[in-house]
BABA-808917 format. One record per residue: residue number from 0; z, y, x of N, C-alpha, C in turn. Coordinates in Angstrom, 1 decimal. Atoms other than C-alpha are relative to their C-alpha. Layout:
BEGIN
logu:npz:npy:npx:capz:capy:capx:cpz:cpy:cpx
NUM:Z:Y:X:Z:Y:X:Z:Y:X
...
REM end
This chain:
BEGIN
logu:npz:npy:npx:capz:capy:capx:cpz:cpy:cpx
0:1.0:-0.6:0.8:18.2:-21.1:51.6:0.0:1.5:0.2
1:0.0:-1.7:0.1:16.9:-17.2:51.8:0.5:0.7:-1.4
2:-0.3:-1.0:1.4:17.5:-14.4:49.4:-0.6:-0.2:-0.9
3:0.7:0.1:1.3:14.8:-15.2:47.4:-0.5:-0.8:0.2
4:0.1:1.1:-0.3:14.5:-18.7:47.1:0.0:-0.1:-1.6
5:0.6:0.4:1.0:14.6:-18.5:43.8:-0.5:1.3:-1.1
6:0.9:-1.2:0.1:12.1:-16.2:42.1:0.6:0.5:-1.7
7:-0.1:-0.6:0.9:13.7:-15.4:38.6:1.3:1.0:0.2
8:-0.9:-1.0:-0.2:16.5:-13.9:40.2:-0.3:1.4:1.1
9:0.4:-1.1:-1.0:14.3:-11.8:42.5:-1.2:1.1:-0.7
10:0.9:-1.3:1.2:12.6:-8.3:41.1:0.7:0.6:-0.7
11:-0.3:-0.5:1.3:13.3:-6.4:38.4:0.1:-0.4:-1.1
12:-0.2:1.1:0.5:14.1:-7.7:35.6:-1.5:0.8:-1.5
13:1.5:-0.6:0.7:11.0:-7.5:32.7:0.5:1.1:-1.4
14:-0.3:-1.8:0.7:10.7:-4.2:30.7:0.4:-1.1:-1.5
15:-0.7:1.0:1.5:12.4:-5.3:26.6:-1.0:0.9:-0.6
16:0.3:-1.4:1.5:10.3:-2.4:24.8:-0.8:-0.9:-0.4
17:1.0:0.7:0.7:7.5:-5.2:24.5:0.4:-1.2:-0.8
18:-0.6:1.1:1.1:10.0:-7.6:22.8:0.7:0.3:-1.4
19:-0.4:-0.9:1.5:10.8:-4.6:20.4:-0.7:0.8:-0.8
20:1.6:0.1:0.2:7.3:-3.7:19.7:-0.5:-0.8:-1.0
21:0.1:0.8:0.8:7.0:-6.5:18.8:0.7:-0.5:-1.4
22:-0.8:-0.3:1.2:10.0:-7.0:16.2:-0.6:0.8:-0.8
23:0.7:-1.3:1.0:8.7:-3.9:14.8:-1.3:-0.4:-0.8
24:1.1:0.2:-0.1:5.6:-4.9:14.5:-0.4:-1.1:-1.4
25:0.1:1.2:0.7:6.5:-8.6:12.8:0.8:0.5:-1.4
26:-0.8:-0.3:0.9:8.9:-6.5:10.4:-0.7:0.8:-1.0
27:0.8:-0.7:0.9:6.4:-4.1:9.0:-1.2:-1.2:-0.2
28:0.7:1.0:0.5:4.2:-7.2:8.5:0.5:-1.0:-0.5
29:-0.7:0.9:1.0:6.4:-9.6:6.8:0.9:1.3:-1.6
30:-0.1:-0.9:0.4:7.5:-5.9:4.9:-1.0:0.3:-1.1
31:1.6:-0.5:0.7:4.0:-4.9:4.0:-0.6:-1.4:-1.2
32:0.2:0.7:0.6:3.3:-8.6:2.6:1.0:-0.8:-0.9
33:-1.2:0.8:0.8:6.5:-9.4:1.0:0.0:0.5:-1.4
34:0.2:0.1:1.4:6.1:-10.1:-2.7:0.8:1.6:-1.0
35:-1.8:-1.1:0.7:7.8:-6.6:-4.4:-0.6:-0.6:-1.0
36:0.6:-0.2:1.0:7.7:-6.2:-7.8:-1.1:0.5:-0.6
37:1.5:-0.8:-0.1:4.6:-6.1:-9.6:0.4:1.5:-1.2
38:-0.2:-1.5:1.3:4.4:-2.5:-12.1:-0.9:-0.6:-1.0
39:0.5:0.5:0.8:3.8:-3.3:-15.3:-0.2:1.4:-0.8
40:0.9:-1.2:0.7:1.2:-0.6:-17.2:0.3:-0.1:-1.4
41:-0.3:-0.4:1.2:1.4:0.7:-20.6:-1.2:-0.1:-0.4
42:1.3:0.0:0.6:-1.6:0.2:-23.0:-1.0:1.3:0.6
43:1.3:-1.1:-0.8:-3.2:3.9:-21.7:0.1:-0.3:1.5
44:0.1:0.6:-1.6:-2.0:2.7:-17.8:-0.8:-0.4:0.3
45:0.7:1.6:-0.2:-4.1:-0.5:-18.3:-1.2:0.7:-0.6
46:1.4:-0.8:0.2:-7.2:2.1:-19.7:-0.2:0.6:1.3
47:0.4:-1.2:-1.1:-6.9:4.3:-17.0:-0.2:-0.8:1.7
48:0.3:0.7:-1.3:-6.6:1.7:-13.8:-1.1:-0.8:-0.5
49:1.1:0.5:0.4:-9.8:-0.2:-15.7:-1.2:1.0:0.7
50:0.6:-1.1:0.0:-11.5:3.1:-15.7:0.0:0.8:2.1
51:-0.3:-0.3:-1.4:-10.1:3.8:-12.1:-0.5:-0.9:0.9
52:0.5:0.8:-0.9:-11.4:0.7:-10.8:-1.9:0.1:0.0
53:1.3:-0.4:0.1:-14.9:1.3:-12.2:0.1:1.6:1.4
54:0.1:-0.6:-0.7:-14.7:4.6:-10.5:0.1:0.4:1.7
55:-0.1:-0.1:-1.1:-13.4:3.7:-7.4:-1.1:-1.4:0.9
56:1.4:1.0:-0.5:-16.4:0.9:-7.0:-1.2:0.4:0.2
57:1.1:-0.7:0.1:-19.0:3.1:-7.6:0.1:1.6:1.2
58:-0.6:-1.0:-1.0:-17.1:6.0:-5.3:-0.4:1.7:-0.7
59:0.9:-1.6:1.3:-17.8:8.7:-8.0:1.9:0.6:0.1
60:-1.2:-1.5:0.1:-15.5:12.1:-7.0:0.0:0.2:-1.6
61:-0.3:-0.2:1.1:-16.3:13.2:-9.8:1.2:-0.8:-1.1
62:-1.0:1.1:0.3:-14.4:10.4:-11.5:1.3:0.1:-0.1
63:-1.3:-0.4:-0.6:-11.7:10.5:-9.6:1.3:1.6:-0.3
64:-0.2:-1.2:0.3:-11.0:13.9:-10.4:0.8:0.1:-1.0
65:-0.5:0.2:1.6:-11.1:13.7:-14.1:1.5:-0.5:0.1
66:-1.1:0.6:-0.1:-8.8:10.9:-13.7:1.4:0.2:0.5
67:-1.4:-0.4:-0.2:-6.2:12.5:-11.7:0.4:0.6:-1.2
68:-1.0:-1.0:1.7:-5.7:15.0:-14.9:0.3:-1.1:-0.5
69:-0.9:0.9:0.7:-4.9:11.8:-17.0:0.4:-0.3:0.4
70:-1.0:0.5:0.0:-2.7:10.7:-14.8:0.9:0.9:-0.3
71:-1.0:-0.7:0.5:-0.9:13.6:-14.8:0.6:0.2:-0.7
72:-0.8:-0.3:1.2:-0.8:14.2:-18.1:0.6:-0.9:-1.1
73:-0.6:1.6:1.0:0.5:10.4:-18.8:1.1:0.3:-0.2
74:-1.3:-0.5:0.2:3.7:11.4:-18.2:0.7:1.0:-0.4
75:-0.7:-1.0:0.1:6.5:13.7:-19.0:0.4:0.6:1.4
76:-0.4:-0.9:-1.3:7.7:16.2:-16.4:1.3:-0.8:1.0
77:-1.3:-0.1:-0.2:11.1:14.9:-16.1:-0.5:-2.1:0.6
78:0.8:1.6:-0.2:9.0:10.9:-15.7:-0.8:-0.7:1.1
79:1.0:0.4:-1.0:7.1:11.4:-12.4:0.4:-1.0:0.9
80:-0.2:1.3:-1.2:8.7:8.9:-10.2:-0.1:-1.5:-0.8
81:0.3:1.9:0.2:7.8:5.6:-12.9:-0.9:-0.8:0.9
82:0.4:0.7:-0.7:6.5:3.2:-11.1:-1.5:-0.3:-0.5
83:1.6:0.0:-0.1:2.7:3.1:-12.8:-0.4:0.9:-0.3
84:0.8:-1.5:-0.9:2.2:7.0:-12.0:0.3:-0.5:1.8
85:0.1:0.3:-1.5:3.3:6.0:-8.4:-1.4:-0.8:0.5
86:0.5:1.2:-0.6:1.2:3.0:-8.5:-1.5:0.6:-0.2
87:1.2:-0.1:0.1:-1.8:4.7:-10.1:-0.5:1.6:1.1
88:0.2:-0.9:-1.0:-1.5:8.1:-7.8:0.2:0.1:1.3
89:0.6:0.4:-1.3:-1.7:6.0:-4.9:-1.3:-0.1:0.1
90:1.4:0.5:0.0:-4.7:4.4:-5.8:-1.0:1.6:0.0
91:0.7:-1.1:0.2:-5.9:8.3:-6.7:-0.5:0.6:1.6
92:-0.7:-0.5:-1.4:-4.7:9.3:-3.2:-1.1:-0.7:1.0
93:0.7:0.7:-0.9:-6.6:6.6:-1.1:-1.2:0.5:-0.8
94:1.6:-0.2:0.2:-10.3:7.1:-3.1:-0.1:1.4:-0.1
95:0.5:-1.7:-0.9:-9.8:11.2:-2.6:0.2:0.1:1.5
96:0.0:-0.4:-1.7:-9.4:10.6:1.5:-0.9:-1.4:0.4
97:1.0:0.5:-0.3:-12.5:8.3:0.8:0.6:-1.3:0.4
98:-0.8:0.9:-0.5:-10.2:5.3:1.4:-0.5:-1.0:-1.3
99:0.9:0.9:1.1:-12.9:3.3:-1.5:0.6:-1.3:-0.4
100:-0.6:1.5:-0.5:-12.2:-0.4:-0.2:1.6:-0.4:-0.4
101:-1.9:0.1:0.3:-8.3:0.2:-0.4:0.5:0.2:-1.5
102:-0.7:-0.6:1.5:-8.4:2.1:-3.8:-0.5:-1.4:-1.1
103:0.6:0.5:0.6:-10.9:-0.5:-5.4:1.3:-1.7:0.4
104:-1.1:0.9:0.4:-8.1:-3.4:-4.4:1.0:0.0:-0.6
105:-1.2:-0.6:0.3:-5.2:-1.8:-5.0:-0.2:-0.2:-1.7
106:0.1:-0.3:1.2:-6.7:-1.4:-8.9:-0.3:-1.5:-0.1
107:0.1:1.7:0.5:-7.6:-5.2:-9.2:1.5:-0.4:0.5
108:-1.3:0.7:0.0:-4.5:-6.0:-7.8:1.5:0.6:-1.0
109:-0.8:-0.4:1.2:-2.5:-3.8:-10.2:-0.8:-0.6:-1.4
110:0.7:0.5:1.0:-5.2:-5.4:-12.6:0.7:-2.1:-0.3
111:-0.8:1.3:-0.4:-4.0:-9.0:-11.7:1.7:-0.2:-0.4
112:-1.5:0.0:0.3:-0.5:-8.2:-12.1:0.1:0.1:-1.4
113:-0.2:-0.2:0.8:-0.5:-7.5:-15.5:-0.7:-1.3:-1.2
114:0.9:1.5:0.5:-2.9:-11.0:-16.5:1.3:-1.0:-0.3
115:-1.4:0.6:0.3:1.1:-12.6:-16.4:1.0:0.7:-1.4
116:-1.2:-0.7:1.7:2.7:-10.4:-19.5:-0.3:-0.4:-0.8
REM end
């Protein structure tokens, strides 16, 4: 038999970055869809992502706007990392960089979450 008689041992052997690419790939997507915790809103929360989803349906800046000041001034200073100012100055974030489609789920899906309490 020749040198290359058998063909997996002949060549180079195949590049790995596309089998780590991939990992990556399947980890930020089982990541992105993996159940977290849902945030549970406070009676004005649950006014203001109402109010947020109206406005992010209709795509009214103006709206938006307003609304960032109440978020702001839902909380205390010392309070900004709870979890529904995060949740609702995401949603702010995407419908000020015109991101409509994303904000307007995002608010029914934080609207859904709270149909269980």
């Amino acid at each position: 038999m020749g040198r290359h008689s058998n063909r997996a041992d002949s060549g180079s052997p195949l590049p790995r970055w596309p089998l780590g690419l991939l990992a990556v790939a399947v980890g930020l997507v089982a990541f992105w869809w993996w159940p977290g915790r849902p945030v549970t809103l406070d009676d004005r929360g649950y006014d203001v992502t109402i109010a947020l989803y109206r406005a992010c349906n209709q795509q009214d800046n103006e709206a938006i706007e307003q609304l960032t000041e109440i978020v702001d001034a839902l909380v205390a200073p010392d309070e900004t990392k709870n979890s529904q100012t995060l949740a609702l100055r995401a949603i702010l974030e995407d419908a000020d960089a015109g991101r409509w489609q994303n904000a307007t789920r995002s608010c029914r899906t934080l609207l859904d979450a709270q149909a269980d309490r």
